[in-house]
DOVEX-48591 format. One record per atom (N, C-alpha, C, CB): x, y, z; atom name. Coordinates in pm, 1 decimal. Glycine has a CB too. Example, Ala and Ser with C-alpha at 12.3 -4.5 7.8 and 13.67 -1.06 7.14 Angstrom:
BEGIN
+----------+----------+----------+-------+
:       c1 :       c2 :       c3 : atomo :
+----------+----------+----------+-------+
:   1319.0 :   -569.0 :    780.0 :     N :
:   1230.0 :   -450.0 :    780.0 :    CA :
:   1320.0 :   -330.0 :    780.0 :     C :
:   1130.8 :   -447.3 :    904.6 :    CB :
:   1285.0 :   -225.0 :    708.0 :     N :
:   1367.0 :   -106.0 :    714.0 :    CA :
:   1290.0 :      3.0 :    787.0 :     C :
:   1408.4 :    -59.8 :    572.5 :    CB :
+----------+----------+----------+-------+
This chain:
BEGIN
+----------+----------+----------+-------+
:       c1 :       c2 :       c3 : atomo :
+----------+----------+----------+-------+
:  10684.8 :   6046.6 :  10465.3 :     N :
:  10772.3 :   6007.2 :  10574.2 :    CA :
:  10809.4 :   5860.1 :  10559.0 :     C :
:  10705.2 :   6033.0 :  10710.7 :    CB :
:  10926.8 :   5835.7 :  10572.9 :     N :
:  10960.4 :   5692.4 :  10511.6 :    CA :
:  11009.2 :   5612.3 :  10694.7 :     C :
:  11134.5 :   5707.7 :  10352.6 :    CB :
:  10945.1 :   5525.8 :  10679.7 :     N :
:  10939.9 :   5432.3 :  10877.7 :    CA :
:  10942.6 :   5313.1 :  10820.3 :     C :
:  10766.7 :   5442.3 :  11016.1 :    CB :
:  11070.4 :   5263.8 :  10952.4 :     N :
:  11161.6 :   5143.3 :  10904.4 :    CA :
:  11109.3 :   5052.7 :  11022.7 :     C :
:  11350.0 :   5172.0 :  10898.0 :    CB :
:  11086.6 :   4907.9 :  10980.1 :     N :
:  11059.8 :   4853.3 :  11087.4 :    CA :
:  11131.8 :   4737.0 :  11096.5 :     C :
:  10935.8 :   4838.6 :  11102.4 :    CB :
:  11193.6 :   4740.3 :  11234.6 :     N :
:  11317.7 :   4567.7 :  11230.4 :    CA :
:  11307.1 :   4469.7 :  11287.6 :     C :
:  11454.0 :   4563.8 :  11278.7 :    CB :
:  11345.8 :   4386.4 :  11265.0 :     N :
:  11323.7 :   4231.3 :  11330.4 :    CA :
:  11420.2 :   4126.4 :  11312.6 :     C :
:  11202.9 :   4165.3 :  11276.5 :    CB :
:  11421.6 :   4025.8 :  11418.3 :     N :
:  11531.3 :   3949.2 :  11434.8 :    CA :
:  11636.2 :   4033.5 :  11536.2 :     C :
:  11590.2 :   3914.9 :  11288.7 :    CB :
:  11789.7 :   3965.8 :  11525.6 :     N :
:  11800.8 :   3959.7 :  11651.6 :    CA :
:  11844.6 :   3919.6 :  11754.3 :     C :
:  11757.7 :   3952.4 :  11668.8 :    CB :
:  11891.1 :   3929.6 :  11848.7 :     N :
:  11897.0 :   3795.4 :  11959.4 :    CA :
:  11994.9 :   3759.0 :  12031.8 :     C :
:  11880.7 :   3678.3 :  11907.8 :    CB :
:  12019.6 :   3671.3 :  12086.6 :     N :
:  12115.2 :   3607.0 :  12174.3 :    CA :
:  12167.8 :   3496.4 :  12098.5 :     C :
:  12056.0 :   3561.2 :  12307.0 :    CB :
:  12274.3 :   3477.5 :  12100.2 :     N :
:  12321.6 :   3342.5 :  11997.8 :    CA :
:  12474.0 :   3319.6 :  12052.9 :     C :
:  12323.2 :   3384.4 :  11796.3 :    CB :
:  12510.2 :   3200.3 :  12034.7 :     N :
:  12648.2 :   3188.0 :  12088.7 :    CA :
:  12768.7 :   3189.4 :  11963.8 :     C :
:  12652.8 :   3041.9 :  12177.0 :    CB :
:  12877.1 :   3231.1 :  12018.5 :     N :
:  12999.6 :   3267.7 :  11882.8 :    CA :
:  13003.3 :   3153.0 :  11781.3 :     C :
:  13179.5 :   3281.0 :  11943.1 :    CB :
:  13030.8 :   3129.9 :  11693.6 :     N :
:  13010.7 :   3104.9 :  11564.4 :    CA :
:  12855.8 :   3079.8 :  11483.2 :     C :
:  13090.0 :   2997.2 :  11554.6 :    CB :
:  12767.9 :   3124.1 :  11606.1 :     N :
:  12640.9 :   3092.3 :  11535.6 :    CA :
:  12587.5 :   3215.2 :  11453.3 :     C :
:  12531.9 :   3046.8 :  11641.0 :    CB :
:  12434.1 :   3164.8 :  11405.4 :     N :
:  12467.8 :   3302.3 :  11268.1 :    CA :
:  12292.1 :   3317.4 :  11319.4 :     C :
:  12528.9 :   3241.8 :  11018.5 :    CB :
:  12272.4 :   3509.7 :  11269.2 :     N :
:  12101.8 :   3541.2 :  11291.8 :    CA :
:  12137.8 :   3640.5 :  11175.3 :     C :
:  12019.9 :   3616.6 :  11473.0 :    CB :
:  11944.3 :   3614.2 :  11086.3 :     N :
:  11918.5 :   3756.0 :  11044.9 :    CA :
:  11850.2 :   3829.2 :  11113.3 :     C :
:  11866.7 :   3770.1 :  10938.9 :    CB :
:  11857.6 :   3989.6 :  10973.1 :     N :
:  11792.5 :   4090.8 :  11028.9 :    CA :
:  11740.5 :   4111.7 :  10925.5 :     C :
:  11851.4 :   4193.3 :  11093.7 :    CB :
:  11589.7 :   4200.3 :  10949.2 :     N :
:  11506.8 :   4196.2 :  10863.7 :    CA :
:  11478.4 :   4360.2 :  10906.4 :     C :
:  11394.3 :   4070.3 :  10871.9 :    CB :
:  11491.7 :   4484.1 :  10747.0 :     N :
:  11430.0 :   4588.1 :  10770.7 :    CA :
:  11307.7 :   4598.3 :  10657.9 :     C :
:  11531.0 :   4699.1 :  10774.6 :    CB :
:  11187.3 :   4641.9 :  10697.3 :     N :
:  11076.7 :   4688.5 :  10626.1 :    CA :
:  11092.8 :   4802.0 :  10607.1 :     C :
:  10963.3 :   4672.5 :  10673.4 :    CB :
:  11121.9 :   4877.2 :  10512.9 :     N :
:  11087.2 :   5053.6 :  10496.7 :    CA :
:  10939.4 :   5084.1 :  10412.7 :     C :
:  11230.9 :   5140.3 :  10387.2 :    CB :
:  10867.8 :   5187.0 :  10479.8 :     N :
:  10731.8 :   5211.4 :  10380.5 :    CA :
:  10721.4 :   5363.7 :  10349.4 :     C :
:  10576.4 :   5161.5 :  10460.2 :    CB :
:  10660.3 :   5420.2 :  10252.4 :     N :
:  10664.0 :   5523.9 :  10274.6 :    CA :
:  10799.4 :   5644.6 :  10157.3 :     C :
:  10679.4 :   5497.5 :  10429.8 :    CB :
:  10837.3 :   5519.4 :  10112.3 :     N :
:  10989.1 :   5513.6 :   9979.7 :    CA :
:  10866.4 :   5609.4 :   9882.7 :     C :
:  11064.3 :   5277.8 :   9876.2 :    CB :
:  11008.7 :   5703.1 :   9796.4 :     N :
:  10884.7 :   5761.3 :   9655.1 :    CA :
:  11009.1 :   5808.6 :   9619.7 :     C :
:  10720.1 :   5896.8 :   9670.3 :    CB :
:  11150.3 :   5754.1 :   9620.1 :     N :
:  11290.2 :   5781.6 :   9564.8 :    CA :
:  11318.0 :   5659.7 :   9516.7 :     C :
:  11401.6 :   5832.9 :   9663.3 :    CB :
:  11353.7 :   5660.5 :   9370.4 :     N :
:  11424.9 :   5508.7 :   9334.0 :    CA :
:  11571.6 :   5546.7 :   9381.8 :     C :
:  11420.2 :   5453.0 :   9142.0 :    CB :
:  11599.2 :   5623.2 :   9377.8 :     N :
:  11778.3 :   5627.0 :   9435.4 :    CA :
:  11755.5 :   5578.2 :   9569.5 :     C :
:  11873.1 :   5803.1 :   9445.8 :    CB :
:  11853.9 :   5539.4 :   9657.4 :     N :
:  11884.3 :   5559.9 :   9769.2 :    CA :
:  11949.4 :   5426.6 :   9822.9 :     C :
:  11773.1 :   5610.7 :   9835.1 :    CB :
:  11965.3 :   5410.9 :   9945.5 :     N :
:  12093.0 :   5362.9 :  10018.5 :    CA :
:  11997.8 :   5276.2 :  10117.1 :     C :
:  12207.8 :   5496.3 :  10097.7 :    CB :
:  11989.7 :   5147.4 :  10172.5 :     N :
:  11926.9 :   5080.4 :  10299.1 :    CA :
:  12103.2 :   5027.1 :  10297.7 :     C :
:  11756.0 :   4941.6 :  10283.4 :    CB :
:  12062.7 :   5076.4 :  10486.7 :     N :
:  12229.0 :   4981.6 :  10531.0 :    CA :
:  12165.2 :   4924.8 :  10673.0 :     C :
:  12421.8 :   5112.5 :  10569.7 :    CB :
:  12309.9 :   4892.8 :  10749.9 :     N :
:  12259.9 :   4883.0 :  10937.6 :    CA :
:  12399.7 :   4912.2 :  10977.9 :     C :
:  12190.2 :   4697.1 :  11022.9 :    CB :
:  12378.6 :   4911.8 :  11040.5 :     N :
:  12462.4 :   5021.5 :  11122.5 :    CA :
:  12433.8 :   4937.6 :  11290.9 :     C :
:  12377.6 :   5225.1 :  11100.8 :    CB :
:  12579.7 :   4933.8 :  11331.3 :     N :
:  12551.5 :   4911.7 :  11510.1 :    CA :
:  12651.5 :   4974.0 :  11613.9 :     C :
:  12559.6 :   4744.4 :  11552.9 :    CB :
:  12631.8 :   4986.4 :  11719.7 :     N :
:  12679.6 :   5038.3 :  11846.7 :    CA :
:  12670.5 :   4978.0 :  11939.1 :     C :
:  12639.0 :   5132.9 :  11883.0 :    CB :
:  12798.6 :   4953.5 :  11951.2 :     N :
:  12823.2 :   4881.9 :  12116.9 :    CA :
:  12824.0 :   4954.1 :  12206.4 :     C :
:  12943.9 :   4814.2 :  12151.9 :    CB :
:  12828.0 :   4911.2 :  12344.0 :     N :
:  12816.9 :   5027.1 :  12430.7 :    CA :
:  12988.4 :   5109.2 :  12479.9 :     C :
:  12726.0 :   4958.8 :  12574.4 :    CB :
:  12961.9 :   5221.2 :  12467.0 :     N :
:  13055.9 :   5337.6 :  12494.7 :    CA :
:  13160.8 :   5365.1 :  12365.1 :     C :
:  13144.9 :   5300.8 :  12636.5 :    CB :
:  13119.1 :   5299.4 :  12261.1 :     N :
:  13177.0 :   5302.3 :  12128.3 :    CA :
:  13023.0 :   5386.4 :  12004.9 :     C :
:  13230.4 :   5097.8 :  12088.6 :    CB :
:  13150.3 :   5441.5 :  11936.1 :     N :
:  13039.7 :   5520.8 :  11808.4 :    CA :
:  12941.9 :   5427.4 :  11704.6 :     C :
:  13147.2 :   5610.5 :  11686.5 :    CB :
:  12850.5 :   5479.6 :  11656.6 :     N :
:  12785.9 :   5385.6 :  11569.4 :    CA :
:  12853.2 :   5371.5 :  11414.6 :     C :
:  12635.1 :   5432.5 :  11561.3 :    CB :
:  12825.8 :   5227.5 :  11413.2 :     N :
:  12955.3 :   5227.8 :  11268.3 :    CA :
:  12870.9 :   5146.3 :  11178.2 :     C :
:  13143.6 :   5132.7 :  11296.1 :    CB :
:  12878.4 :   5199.7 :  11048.6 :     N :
:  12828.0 :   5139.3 :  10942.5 :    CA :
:  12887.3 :   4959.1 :  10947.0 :     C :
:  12880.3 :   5237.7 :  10806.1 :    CB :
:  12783.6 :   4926.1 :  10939.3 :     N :
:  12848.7 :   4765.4 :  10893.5 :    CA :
:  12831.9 :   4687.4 :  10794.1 :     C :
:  12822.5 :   4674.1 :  10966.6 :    CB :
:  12715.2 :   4739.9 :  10691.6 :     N :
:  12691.5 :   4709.8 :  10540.4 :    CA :
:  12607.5 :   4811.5 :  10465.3 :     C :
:  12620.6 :   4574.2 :  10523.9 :    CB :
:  12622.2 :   4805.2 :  10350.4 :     N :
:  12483.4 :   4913.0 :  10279.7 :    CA :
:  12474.4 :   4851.6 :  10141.1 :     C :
:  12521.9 :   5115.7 :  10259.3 :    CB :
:  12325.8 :   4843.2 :  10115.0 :     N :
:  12310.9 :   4821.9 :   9994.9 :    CA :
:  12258.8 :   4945.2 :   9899.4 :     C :
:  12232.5 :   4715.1 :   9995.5 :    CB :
:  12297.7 :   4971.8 :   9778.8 :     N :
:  12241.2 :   5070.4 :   9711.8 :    CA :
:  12143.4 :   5008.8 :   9616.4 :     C :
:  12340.9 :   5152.9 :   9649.0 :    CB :
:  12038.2 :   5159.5 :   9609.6 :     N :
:  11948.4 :   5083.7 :   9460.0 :    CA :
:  12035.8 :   5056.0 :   9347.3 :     C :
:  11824.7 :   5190.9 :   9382.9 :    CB :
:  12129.7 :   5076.5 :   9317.0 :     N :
:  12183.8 :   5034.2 :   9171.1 :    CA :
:  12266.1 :   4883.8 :   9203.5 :     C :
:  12305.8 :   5171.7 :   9097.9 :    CB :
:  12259.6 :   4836.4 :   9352.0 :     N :
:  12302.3 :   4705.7 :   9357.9 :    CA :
:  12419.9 :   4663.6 :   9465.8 :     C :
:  12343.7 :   4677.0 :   9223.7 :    CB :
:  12482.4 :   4782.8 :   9426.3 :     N :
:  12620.6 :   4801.3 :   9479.7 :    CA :
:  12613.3 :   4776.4 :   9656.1 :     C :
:  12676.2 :   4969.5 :   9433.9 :    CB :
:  12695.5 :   4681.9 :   9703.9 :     N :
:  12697.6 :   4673.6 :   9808.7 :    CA :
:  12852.2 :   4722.0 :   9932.0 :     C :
:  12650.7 :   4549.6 :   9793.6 :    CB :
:  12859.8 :   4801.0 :   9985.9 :     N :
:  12986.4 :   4766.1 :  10118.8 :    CA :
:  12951.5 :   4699.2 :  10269.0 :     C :
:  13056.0 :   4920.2 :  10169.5 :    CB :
:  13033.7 :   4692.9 :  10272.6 :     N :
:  13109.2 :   4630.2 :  10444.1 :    CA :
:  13221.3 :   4656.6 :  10477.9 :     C :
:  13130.2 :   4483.1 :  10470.6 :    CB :
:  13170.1 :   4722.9 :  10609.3 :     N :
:  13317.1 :   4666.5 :  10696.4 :    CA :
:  13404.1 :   4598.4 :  10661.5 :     C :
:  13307.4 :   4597.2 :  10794.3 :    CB :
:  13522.2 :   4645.6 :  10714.5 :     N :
:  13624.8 :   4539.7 :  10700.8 :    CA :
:  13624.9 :   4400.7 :  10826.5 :     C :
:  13771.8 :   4629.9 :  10708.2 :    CB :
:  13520.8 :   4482.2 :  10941.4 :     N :
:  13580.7 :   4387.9 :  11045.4 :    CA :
:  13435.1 :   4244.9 :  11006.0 :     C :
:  13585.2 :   4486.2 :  11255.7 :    CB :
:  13343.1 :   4263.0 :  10954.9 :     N :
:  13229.7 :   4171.1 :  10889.9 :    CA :
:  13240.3 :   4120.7 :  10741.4 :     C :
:  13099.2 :   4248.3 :  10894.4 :    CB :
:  13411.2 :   4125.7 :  10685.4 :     N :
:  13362.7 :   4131.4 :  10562.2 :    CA :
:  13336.7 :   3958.9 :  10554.1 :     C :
:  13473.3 :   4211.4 :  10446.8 :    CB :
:  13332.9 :   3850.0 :  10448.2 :     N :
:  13295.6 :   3731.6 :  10480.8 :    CA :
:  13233.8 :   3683.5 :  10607.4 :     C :
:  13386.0 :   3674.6 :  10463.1 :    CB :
:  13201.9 :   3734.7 :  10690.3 :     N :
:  13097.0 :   3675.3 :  10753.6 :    CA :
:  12962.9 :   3742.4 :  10728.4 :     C :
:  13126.0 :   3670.2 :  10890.7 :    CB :
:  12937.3 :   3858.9 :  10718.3 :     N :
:  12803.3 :   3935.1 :  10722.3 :    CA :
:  12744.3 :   3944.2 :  10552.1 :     C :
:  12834.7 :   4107.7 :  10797.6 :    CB :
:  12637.5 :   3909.6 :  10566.8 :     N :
:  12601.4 :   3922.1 :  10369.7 :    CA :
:  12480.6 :   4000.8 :  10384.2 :     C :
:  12554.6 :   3744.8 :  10257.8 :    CB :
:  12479.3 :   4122.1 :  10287.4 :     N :
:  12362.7 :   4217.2 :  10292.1 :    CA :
:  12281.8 :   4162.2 :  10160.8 :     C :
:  12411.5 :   4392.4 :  10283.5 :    CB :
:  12136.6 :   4156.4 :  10169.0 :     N :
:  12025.7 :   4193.7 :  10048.3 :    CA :
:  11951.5 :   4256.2 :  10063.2 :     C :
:  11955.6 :   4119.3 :   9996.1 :    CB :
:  11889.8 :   4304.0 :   9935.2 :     N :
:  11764.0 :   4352.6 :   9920.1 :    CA :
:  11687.1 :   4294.1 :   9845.5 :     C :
:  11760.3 :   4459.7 :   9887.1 :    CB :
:  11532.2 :   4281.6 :   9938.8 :     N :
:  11400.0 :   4294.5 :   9810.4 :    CA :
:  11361.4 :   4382.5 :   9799.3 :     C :
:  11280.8 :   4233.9 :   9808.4 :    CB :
:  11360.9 :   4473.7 :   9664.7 :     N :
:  11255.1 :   4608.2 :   9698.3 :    CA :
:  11285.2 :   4721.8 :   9842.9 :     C :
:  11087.5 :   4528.2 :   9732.9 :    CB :
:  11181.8 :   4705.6 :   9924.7 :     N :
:  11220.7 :   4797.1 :   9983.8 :    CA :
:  11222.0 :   4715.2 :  10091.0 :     C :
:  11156.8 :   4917.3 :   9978.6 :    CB :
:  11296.3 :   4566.5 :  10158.7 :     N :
:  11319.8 :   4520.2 :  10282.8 :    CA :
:  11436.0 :   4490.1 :  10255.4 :     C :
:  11241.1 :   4422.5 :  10341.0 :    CB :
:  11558.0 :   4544.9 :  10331.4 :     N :
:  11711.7 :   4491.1 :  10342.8 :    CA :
:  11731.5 :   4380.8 :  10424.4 :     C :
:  11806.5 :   4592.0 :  10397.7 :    CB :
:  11792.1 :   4300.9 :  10445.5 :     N :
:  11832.6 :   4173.7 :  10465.3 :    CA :
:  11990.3 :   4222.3 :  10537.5 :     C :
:  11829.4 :   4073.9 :  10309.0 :    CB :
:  12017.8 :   4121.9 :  10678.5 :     N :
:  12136.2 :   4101.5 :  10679.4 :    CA :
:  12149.7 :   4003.4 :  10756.6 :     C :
:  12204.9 :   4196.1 :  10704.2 :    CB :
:  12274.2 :   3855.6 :  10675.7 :     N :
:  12261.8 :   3787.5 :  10719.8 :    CA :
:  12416.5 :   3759.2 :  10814.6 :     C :
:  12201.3 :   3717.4 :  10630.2 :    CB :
:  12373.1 :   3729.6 :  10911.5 :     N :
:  12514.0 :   3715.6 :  10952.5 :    CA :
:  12569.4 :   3568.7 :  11042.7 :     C :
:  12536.3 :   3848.0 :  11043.1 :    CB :
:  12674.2 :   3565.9 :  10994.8 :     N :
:  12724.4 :   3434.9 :  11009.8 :    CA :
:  12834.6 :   3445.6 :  11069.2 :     C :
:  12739.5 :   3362.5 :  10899.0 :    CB :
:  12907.2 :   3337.3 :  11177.7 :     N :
:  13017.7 :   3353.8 :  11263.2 :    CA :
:  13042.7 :   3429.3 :  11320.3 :     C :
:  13099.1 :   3346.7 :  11234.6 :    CB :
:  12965.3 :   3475.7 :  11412.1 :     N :
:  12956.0 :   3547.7 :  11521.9 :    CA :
:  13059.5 :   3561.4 :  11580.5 :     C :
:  12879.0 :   3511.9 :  11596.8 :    CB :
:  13047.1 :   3676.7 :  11643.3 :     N :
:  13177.8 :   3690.8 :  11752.2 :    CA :
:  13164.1 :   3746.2 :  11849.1 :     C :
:  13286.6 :   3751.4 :  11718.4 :    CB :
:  13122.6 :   3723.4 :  11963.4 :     N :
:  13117.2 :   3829.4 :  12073.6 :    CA :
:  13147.3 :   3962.8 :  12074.4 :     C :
:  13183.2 :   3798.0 :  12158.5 :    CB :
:  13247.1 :   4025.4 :  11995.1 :     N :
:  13236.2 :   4148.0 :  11946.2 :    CA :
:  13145.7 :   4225.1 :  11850.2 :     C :
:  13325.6 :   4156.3 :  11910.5 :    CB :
:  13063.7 :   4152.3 :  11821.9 :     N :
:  12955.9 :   4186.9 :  11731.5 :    CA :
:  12860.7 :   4268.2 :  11823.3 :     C :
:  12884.9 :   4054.7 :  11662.2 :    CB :
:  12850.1 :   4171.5 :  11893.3 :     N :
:  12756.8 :   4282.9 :  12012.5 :    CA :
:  12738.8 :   4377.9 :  12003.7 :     C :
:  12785.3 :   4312.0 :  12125.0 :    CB :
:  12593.0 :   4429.7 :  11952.7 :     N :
:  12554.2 :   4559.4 :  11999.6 :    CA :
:  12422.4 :   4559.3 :  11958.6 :     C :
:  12634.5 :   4678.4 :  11948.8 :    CB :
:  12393.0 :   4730.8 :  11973.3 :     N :
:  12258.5 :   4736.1 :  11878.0 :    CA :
:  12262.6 :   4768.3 :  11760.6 :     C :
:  12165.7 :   4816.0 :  11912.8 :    CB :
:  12204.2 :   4695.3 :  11667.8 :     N :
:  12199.7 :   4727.0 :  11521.7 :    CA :
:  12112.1 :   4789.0 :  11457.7 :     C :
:  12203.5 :   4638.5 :  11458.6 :    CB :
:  12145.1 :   4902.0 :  11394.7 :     N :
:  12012.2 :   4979.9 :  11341.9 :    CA :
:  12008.8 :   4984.9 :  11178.8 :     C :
:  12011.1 :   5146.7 :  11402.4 :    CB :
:  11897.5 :   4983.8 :  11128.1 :     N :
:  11883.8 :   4983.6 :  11018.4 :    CA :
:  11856.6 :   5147.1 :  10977.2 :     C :
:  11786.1 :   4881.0 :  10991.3 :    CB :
:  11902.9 :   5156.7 :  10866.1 :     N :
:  11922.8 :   5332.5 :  10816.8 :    CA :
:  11887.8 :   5314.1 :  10676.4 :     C :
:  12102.0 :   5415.9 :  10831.0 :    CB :
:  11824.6 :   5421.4 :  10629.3 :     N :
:  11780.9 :   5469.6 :  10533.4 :    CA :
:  11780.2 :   5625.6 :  10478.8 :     C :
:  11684.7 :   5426.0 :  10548.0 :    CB :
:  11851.1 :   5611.1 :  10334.0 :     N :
:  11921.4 :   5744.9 :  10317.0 :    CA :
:  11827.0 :   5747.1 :  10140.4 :     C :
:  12149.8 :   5738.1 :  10328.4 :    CB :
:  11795.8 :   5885.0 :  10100.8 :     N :
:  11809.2 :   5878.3 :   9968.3 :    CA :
:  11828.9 :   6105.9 :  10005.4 :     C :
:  11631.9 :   5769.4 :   9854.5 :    CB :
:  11771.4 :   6162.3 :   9876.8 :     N :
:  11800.3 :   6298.9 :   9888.7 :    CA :
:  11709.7 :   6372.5 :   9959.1 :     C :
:  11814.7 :   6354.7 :   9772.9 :    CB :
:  11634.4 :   6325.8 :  10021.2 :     N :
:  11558.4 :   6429.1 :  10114.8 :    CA :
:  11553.0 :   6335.7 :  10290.0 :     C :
:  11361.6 :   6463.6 :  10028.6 :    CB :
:  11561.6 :   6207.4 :  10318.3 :     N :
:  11549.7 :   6149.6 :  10427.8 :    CA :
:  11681.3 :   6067.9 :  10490.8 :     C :
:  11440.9 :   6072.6 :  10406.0 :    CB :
:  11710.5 :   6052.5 :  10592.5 :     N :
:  11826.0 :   5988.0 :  10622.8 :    CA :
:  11715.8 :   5923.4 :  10787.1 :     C :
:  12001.7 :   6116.3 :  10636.1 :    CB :
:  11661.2 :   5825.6 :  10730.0 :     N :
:  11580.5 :   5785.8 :  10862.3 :    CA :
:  11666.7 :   5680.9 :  10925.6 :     C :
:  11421.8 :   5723.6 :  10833.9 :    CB :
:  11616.1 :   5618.2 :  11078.6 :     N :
:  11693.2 :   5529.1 :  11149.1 :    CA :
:  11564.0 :   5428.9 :  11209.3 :     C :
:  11796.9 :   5612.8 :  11268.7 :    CB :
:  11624.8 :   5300.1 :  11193.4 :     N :
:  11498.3 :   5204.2 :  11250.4 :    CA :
:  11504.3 :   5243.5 :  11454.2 :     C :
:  11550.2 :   4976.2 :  11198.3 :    CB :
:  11454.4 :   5148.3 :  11504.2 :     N :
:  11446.5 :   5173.1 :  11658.3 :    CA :
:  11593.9 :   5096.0 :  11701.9 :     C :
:  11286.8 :   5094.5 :  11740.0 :    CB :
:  11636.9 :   5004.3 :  11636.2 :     N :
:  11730.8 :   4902.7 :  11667.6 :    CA :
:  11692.3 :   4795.7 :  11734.8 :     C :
:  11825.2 :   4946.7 :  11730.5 :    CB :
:  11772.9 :   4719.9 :  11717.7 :     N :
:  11759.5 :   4584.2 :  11793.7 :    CA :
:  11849.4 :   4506.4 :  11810.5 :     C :
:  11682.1 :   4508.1 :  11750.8 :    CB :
:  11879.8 :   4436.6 :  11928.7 :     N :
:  11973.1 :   4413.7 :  12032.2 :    CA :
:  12034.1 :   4242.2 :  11934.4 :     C :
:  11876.7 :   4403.4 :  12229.0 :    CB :
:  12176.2 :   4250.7 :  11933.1 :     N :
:  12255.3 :   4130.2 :  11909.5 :    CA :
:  12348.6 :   4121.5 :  12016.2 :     C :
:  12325.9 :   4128.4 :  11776.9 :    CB :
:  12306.6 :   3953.1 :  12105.1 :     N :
:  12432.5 :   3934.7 :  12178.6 :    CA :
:  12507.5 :   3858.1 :  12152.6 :     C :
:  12427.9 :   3914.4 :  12282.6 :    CB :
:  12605.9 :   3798.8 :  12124.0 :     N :
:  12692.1 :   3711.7 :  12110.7 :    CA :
:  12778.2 :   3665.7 :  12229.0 :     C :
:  12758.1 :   3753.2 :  12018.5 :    CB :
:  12755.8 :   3523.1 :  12264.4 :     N :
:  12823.8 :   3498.3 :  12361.3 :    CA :
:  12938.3 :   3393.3 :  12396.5 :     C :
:  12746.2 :   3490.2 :  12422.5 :    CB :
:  12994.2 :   3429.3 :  12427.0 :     N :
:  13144.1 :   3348.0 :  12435.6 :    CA :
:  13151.5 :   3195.1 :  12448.4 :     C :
:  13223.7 :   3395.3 :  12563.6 :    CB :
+----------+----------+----------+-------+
């Protein structure tokens, strides 16, 4: 069973920047996908970066130059910079390879005007 654990976070005002930090344990696939993913309220959850094991990274179009994804191993990284009050939401960290498509608990980004 592969369990993601997240951190960071927060309240921050528009142009300021926070990471996020996912731990996954429990990995026994070298393939697979760590992204995050967030949801604002009364809107769908939308991918907002992913990194693959072979390196390869996307984003959004609406985060592209501001949001930067990494990986070590098995903790994804996302750093994000220039905030926008529309960023707001909860951000979840996800984890995909061929047998698991797990989801962290999320954790709350506010951005404020």
């Amino acid at each position: 069973q592969v369990q993601l654990v997240e951190s960071g976070g927060g309240l921050v005002q528009a142009g300021g920047s926070l990471r996020l930090s996912c731990a996954a344990s429990g990995i026994t696939f070298s393939i697979n996908t760590m992204g995050w993913y967030r949801q604002a309220p009364g809107k769908q959850r939308e991918l907002v970066a992913a990194f693959r094991s072979g390196g390869t990274t996307n984003y959004a179009d609406s985060v592209k130059g501001r949001f930067f994804i990494s990986r070590a191993k098995n903790t994804v990284y996302l750093q994000m910079n220039s905030l926008k009050p529309e960023d707001t939401a909860v951000y979840y960290c996800n984890y995909k390879d061929g047998v698991y498509d797990e989801w962290g608990q999320g954790t709350q980004v506010t951005v404020s005007s």
